[in-house]
C-alpha positions as CSV (number, residue, x, y, z in Angstrom):
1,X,73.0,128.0,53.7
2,X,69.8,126.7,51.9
3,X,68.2,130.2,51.3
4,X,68.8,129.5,47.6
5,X,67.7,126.4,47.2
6,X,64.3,126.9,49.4
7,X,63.3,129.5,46.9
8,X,64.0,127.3,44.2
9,X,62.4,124.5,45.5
10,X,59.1,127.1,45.8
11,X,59.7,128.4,42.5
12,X,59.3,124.5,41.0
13,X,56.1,123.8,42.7
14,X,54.1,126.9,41.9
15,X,55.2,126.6,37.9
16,X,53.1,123.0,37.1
17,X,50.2,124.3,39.3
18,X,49.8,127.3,36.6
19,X,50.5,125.6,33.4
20,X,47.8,123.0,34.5
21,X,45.4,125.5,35.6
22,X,46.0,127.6,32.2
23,X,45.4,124.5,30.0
24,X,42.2,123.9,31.6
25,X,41.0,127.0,31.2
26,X,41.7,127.4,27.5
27,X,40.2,124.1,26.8
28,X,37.0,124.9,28.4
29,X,36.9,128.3,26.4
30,X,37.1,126.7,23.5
31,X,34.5,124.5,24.6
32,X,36.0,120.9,23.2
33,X,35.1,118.1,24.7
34,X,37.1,116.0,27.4
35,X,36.8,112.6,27.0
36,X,36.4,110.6,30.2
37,X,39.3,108.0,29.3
38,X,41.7,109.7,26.5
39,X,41.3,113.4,28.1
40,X,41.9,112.0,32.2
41,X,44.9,110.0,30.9
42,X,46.9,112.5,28.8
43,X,46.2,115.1,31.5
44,X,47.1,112.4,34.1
45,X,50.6,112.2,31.9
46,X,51.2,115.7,31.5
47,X,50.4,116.3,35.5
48,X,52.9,113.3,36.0
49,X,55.8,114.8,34.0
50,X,55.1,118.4,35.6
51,X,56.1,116.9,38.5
52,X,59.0,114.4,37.9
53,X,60.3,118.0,36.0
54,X,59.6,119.7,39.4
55,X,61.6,116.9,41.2
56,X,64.4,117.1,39.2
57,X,64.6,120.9,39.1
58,X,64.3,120.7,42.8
59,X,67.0,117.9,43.1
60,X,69.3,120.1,40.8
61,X,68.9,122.9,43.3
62,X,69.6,121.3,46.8
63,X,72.7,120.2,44.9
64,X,73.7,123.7,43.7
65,X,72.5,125.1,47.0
66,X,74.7,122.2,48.8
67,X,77.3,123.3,46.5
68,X,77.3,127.0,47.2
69,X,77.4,125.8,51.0
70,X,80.4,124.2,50.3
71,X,82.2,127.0,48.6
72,X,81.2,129.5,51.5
73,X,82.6,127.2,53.9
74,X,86.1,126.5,52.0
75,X,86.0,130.6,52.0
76,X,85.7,131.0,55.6
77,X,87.9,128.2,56.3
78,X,90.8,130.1,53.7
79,X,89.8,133.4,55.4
80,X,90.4,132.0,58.8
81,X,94.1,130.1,57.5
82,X,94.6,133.5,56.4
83,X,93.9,134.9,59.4
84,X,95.9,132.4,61.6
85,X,99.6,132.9,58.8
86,X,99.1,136.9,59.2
87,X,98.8,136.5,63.0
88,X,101.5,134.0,63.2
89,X,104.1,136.2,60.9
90,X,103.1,138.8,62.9
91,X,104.3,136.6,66.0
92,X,107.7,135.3,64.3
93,X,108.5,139.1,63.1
94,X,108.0,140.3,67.1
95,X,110.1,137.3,68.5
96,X,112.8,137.6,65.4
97,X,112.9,141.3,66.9
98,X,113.1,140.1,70.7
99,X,116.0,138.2,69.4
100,X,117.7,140.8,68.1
101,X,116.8,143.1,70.8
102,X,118.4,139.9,73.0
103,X,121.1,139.6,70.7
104,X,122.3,143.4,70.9
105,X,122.2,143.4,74.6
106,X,124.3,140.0,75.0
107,X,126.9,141.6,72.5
108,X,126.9,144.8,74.4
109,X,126.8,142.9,78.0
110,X,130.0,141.0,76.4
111,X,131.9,144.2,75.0
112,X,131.6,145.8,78.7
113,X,133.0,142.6,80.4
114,X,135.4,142.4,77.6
115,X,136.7,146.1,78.4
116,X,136.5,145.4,82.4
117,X,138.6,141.9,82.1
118,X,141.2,144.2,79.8
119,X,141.0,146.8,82.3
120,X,141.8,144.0,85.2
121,X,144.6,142.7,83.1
122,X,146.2,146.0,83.1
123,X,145.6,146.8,86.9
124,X,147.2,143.5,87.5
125,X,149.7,143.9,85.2
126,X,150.8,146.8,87.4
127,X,150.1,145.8,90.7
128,X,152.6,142.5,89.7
129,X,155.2,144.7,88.6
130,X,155.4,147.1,92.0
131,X,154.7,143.7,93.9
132,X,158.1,142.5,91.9
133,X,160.0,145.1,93.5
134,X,158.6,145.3,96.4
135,X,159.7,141.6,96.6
136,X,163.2,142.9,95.7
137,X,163.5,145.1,98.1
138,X,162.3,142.7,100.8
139,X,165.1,140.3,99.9
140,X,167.7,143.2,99.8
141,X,166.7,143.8,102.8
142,X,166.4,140.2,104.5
143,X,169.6,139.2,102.9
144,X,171.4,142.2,104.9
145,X,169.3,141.3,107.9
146,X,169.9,138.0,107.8
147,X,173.5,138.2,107.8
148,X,173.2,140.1,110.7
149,X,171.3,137.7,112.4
150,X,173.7,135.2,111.8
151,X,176.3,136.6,114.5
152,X,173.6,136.6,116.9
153,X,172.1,133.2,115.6
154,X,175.1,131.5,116.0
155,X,175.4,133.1,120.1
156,X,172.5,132.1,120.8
157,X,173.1,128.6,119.2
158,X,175.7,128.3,121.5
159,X,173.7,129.2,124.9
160,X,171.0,127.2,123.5
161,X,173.2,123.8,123.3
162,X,174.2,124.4,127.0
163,X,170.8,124.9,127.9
164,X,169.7,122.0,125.9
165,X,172.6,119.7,127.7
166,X,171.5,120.9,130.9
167,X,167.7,120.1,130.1
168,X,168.6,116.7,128.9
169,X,170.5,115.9,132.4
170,X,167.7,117.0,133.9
171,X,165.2,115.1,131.8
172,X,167.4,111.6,132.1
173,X,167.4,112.3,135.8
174,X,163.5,112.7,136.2
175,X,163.1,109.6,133.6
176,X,165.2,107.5,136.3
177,X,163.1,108.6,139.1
178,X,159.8,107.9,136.8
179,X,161.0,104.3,135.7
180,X,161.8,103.3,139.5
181,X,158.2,105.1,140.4
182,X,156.6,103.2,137.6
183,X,158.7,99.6,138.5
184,X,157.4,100.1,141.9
185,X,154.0,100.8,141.1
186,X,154.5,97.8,138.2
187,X,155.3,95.3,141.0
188,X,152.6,96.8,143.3
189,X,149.5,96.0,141.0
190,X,151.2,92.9,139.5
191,X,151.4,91.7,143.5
192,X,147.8,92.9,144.0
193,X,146.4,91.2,141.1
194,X,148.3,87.6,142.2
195,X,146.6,88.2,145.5
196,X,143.6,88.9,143.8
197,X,143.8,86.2,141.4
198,X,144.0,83.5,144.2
199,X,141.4,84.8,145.7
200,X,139.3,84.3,142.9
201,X,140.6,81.2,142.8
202,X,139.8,80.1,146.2
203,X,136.2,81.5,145.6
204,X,135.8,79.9,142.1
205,X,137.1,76.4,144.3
206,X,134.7,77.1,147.1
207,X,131.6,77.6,144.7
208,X,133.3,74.5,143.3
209,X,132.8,72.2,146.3
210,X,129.4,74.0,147.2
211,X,128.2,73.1,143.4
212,X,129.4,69.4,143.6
213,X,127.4,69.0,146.9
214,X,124.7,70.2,145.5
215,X,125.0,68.2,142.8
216,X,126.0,65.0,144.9
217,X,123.0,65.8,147.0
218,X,119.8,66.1,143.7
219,X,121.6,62.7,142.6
220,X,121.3,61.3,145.6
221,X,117.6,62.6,145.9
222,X,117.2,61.5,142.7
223,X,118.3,57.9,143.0
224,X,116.1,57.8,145.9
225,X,113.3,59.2,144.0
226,X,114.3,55.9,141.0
227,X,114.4,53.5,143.7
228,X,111.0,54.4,145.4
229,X,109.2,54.5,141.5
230,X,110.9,50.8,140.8
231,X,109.6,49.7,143.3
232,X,106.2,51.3,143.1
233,X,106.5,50.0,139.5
234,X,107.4,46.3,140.2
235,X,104.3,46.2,143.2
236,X,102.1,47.5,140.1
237,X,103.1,45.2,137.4
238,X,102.7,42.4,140.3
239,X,98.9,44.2,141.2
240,X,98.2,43.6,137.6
241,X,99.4,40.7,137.2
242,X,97.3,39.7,140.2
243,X,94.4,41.5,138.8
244,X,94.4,39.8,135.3
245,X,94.7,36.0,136.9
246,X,91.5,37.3,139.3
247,X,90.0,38.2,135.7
248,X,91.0,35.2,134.1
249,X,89.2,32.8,136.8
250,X,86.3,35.0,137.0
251,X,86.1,34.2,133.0
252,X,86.4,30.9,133.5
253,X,83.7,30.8,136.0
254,X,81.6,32.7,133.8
255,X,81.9,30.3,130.9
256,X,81.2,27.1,133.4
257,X,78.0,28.8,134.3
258,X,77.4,29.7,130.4
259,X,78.4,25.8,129.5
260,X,76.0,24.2,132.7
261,X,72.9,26.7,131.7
262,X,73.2,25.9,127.9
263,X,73.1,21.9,129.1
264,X,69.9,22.5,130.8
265,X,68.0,24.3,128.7
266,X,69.0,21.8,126.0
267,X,67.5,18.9,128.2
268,X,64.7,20.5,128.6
269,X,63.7,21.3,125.3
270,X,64.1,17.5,124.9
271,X,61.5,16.5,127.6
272,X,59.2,19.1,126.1
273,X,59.0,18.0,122.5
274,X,58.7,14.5,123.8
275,X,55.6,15.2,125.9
276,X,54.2,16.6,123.3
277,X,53.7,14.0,121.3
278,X,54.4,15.2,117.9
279,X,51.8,18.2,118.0
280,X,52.5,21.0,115.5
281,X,54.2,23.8,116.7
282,X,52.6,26.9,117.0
283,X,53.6,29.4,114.2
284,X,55.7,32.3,115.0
């Protein structure tokens, strides 16, 4: 990107190098003379100003080639936009034609169903019609049949009420013998489950009386058991009681002997200080 600008930037630094170089050698053929101060200074100004001009034309080109960078860049990116709306109309024209493609087959799928349901509606049309008179013809027909039928219905209506009567006598007669074989049976369990529920009775009495000893017995056990701990508990509290008066006296004694020892060594600190004489005490 900076191909430009490089050779500008060589371009600016070989120019004051030769205008320098060519002053120099013009002044020497000419042979004045160079001052040390005036001559050093006006070259050091014209060397100074070569290169601020050097500087600046090398500034001006980085920016131009910066520039031109730029513009190539904005190019390819246009180029590639370019690029990316032909390809993308390119897609919407091939799915546009999918759709249409889609489009022409749904109408044609819908045109042949169309046709078929039409061509049902005719078949159906028909068949209803023939099925009308077949229905026709089968009522004809039934309606003849039937009032042939009604002769003989009304024969066998008959034979059947007799044979009906008959069952029912029958039936009532077997229900008799069923409710007096039921009743009997009835009574049997309801005598079977009296016996049975006195016997449960006499069992739940039984475990009654055998519960209640039992019972009467663990009292009795138990107020034994009272009784015997009372009394272990009243010949205790009297062993303590016992035992506290025996520990009483024994203090008593103890504080006699405490009182009668304190007595005598009290006597005979007495006697000692008064043998003594008044001598000093020895110090501690």
């Amino acid at each position: 990107q900076f191909g430009t600008g490089s050779r500008y930037l060589s371009w600016g630094l070989s120019i004051p190098h030769i205008r320098f170089s060519e002053a120099s050698s013009a002044m020497a053929e000419a042979g004045q003379p160079m001052a040390d101060g005036l001559n050093a200074s006006a070259m050091q100004a014209n060397l100074t100003g070569a290169k601020e001009a050097r500087k600046r034309a090398e500034l001006d080109a980085q920016l131009l080639a910066n520039r031109i960078a730029l513009l190539k860049q904005e190019e390819e990116k246009a180029w590639k936009k370019i690029e990316e709306t032909r390809k993308r109309a390119a897609e919407i024209v091939e799915l546009r034609k999918q759709n249409e493609q889609k489009y022409s087959a749904k109408e044609a799928y819908y045109k042949q169903k169309w046709e078929s349901i039409r061509t049902a509606q005719a078949v159906n049309q028909a068949q209803r019609e023939k099925a009308k008179a077949v229905r026709e013809q089968t009522k004809h027909g039934m309606l003849e049949s039937k009032h042939q039928n009604a002769q003989s219905t009304k024969q066998q209506s008959q034979h059947m009420l007799l044979q009906k009567k008959e069952r029912e006598h029958a039936e009532r007669q077997q229900n008799l013998e069923r409710s007096s074989y039921l009743k009997a049976r009835k009574d049997d369990a309801k005598r079977r489950m009296e016996e049975e529920r006195l016997a449960q009775l006499e069992r739940f009495r039984e475990d009654y009386e055998a519960r209640t000893a039992q019972e009467e017995l663990l009292r009795a056990r138990t107020d034994a058991l009272v009784a015997k701990m009372e009394k272990e508990e009243m010949e205790l509290i009297q062993r303590l009681q016992n035992t506290q008066t025996v520990q009483r006296n024994a203090y008593e004694e103890l504080e006699a002997a405490l009182g009668q020892t304190s007595q005598q060594i009290s006597g005979s600190a007495r006697n000692f200080g008064g043998s003594s004489g008044g001598q000093p005490r020895p110090a501690a």
